[in-house]
N, C-alpha and C positions, 0 to 999 in steps of 0.2 A: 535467606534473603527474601526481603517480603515483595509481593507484585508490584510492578510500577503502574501507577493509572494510564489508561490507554487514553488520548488526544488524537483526536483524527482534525487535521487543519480543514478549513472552508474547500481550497481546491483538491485534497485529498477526496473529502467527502460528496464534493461534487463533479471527480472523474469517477468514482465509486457506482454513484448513484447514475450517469449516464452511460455507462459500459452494462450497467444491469440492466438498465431501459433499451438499450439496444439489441441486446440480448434476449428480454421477453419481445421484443416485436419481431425480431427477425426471425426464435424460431418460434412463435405464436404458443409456448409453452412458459411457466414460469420452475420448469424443474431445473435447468443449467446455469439459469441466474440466481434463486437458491441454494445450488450445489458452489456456487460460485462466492454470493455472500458469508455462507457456510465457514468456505475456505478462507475466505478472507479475516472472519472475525479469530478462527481459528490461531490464524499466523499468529495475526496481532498480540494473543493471548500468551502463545508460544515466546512471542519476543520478547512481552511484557516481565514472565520467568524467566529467559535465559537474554537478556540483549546483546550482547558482545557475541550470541549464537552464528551471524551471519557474518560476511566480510563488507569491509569497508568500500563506499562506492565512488566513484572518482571525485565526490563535490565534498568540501570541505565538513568534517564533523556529520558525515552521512552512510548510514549504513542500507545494504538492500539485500531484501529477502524473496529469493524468486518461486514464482508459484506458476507453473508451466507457461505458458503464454503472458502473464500478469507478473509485477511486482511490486513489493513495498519499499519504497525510502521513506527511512525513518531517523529520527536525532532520536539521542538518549538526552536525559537534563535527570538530573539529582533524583526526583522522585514522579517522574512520567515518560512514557516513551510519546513521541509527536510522528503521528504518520505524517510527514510530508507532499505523499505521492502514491495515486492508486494507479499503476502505470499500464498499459497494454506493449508489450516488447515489440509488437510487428508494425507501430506506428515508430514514425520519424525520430531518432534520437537526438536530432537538434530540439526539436521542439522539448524533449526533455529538461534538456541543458539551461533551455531559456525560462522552464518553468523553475526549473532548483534553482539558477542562480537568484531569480528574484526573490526565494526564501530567505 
């Protein structure tokens, strides 16, 4: 089976991009937000060849791949995987809820 193209949505991309920015300022380094990006393109890569690899997340047609304190929801569609969500787990999971459902 061949790779699905990876689709990172607006607010995917821009919980992505603000969890790294907070990252390089707080610890005045850019090595754990790198290690972090890293990881993240990684997953994506991984899910992209295996998607059905994770389990399903409580929000209809959504699946999540966790990566220690961080996750990804993501949908499959025919020949793309759509990050939906670059999640931080120790924030509020309502806020979650409210951000999936308006996908």
């Amino acid at each position: 089976m061949a790779q699905k193209k990876i689709i990172w949505t607006e607010t995917a991309a821009w919980q992505r991009r603000s969890i790294l920015d907070y990252w390089l300022e707080r610890n005045q380094s850019p090595n754990y937000s790198l290690r972090l990006l890293r990881l993240s393109n990684e997953k994506a890569n991984l899910i992209a060849d295996n998607p059905l690899l994770y389990k399903a997340a409580e929000f209809p047609n959504t699946r999540v791949a966790a990566m220690g304190h961080f996750s990804l929801f993501y949908k499959i569609s025919d020949d793309a995987i759509i990050i939906t969500a670059f999640w931080d787990n120790r924030q509020d999971p309502k806020e979650l809820l409210k951000l999936l459902k308006a996908r």
